[in-house]
C-alpha positions in Angstrom: 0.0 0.0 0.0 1.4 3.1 -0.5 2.3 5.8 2.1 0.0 8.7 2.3 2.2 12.1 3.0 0.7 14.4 5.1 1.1 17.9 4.7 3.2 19.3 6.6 2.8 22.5 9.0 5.4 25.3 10.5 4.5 28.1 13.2 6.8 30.7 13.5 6.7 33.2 15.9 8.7 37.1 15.4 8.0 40.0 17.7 4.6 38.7 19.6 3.2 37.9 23.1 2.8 34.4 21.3 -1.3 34.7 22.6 -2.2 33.4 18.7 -0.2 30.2 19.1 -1.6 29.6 23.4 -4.9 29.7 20.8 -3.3 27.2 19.2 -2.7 25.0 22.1 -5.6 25.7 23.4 -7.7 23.8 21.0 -6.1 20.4 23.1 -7.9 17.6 21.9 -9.2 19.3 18.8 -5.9 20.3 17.5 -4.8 16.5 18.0 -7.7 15.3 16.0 -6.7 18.3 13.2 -3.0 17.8 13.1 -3.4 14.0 12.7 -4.1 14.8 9.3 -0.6 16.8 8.7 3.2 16.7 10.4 4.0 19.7 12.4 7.9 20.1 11.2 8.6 23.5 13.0 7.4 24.8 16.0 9.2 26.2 18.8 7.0 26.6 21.5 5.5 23.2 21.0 8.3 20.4 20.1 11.6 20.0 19.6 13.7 18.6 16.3 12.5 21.8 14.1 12.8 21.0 10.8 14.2 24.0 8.5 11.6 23.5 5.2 9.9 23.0 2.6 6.5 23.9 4.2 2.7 23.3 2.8 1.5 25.7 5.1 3.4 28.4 7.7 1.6 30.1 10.2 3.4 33.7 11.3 2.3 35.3 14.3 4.1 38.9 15.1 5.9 41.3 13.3 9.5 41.7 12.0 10.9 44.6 13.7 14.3 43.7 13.5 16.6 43.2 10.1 17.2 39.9 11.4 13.4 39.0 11.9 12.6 40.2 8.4 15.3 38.2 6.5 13.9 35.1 8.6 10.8 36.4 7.4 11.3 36.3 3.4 13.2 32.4 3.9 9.9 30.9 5.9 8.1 32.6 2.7 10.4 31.1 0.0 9.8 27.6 1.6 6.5 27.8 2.1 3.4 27.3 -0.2 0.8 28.8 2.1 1.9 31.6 4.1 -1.0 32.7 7.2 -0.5 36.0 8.9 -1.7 34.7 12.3 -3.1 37.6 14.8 -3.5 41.1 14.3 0.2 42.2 15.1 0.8 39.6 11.5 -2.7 40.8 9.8 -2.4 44.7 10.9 0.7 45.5 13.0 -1.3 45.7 15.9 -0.1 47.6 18.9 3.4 48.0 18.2 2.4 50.0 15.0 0.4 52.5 16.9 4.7 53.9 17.3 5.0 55.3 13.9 8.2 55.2 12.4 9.4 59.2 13.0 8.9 58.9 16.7 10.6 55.2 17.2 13.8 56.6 18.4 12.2 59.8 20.5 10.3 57.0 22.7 13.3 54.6 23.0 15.6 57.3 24.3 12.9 58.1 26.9 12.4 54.3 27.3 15.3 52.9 27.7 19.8 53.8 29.0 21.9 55.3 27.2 23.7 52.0 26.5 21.2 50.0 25.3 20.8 49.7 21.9 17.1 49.0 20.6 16.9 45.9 18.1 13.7 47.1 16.4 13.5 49.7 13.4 10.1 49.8 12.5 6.8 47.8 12.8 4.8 46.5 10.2 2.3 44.0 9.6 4.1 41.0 7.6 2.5 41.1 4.2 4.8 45.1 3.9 7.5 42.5 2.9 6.2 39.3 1.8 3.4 37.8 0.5 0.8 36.8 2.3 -2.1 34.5 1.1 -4.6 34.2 4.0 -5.4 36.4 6.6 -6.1 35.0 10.3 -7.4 37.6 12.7 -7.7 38.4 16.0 -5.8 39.7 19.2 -5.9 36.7 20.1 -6.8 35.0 17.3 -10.6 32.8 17.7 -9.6 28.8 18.5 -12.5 28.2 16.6 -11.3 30.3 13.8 -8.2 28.3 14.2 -9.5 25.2 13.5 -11.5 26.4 10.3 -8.7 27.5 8.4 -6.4 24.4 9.7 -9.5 22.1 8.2 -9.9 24.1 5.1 -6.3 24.0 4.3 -5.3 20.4 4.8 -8.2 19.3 2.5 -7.2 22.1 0.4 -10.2 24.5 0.5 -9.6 28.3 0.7 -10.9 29.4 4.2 -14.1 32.2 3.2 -13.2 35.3 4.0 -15.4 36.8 6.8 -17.4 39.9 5.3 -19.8 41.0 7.7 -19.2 43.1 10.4 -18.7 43.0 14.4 -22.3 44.4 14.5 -23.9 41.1 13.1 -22.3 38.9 16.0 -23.8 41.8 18.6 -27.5 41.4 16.9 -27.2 37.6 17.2 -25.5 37.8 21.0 -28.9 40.2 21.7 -25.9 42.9 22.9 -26.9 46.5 23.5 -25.5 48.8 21.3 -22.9 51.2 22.3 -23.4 53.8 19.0 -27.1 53.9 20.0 -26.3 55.2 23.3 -23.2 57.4 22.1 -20.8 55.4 23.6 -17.8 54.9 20.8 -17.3 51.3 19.6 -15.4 50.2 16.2 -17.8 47.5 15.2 -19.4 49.0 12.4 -16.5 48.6 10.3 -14.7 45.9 12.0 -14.4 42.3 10.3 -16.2 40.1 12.3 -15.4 36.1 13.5 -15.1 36.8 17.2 -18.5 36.4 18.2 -18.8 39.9 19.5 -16.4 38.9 22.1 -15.3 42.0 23.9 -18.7 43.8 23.4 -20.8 40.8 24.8 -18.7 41.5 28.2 -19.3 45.2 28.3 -16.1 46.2 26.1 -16.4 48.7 23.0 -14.9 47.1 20.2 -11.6 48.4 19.0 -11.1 46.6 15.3 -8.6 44.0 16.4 -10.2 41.7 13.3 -10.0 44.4 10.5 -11.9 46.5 8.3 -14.9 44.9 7.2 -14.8 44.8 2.8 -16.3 48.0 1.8 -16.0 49.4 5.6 -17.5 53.3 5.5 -14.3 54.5 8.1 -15.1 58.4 6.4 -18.5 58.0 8.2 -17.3 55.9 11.5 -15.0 59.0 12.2 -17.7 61.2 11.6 -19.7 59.4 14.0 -17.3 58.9 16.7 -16.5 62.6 16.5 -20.0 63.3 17.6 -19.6 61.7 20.6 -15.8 62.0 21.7 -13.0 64.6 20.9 -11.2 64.3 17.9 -8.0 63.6 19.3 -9.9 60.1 21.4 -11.2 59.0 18.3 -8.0 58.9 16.4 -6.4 56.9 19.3 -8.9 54.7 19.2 -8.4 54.1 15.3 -4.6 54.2 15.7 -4.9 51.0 18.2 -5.0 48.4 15.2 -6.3 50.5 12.3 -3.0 52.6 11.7 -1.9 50.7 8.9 -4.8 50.6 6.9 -4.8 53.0 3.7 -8.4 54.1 5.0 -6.5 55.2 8.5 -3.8 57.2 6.5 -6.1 58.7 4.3 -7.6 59.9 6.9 -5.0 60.9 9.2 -1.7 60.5 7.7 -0.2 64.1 5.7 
């Protein structure tokens, strides 16, 4: 009889609080079930005997701030067929990129001594250097998002793209609206897939998913400016939004 191969699986990790890949773990008995159906070749904070490539499918959680972390970057994505941006620090930047680029050293120097000299440059989500082909949200990401795209990719199905907004998942959680009772809350143009999670506890939303396709951000500013100063609803935005042409647009000279 011959051998079936398995596809095999890498999960890399660059500047992160590694919370995507606990996800990860998290799924316990689901994630054995999942990854009997591929090899996991290269994974740090799980096993040992990392293997250095080819890949079917790498998932990347965190950003490259470093040179270093982007030249490991571009080798995962030369031997790798599927490349996942896992999280929103991969998918958006997340909160390192609210530091923009001109003000990186300013805060350092305040940060840190004299002496110490600061490994990271810039930060960026991953797809500024490479290419990405499927987007995995979050911060963290959803386990049972997790376990979607792991099925859909190992029986070679392209994971559908969520295209509804935060919002929805509030309607179906019966969740008061915060925009209704001028309270400022993101999910109106956020991507949605995390079952309303912060807002079903209480928590505005602050776009950790994304911009939902076709998201009106023009008008969401507009709104949010009714109800807060300008200044609070641009540091609201800025959290995971800053990268986003629509943020820049908007905010960026």
């Amino acid at each position: 009889m011959k051998k079936t191969i398995k596809p095999t699986i890498a999960v890399f990790d660059l500047t992160d609080c590694e919370g995507c890949e606990l996800e990860f773990i998290n799924l316990k008995e689901k994630l054995v079930d999942l990854l009997g159906e591929a090899d996991i070749v290269n994974w740090r904070l799980a096993k040992e005997g990392n293997k250095p490539g080819p890949y079917d499918i790498a998932f990347i959680e965190g950003i490259p701030v470093s040179a270093e972390e982007r030249e490991l970057l571009k080798e995962i994505r030369d031997k790798s067929r599927i490349i996942v941006a896992l999280g929103a620090c991969a998918c958006l930047g997340g909160v390192p990129a609210i530091v923009d680029d001109t003000r990186r050293e300013r805060i350092y120097k305040k940060i840190y001594p004299p002496w110490y000299k600061p490994r990271g440059t810039e930060a960026k989500p991953i797809d500024a250097y490479v290419k990405v082909d499927f987007y995995l949200n979050g911060c963290p990401v959803d386990r049972d998002e997790i376990e979607r795209f792991v099925t859909c990719l190992l029986f070679n199905r392209n994971p559908e793209e969520r295209d509804h907004p935060v919002c929805l998942e509030c309607k179906v959680a019966d969740n008061r609206c915060f925009l209704a009772n001028d309270e400022p809350c993101l999910g109106p143009i956020t991507k949605g897939g995390c079952k309303a999670f912060c807002t079903s506890r209480g928590k505005l939303c602050v776009g950790c998913y994304g911009l939902v396709k076709n998201a009106n951000f023009k008008r969401m500013v507009e709104r949010l400016n009714e109800i807060q100063k300008e200044e609070e609803t641009r540091l609201l935005l800025q959290m995971f939004l800053s990268e986003t042409n629509e943020y820049k647009r908007e905010y960026v000279r």
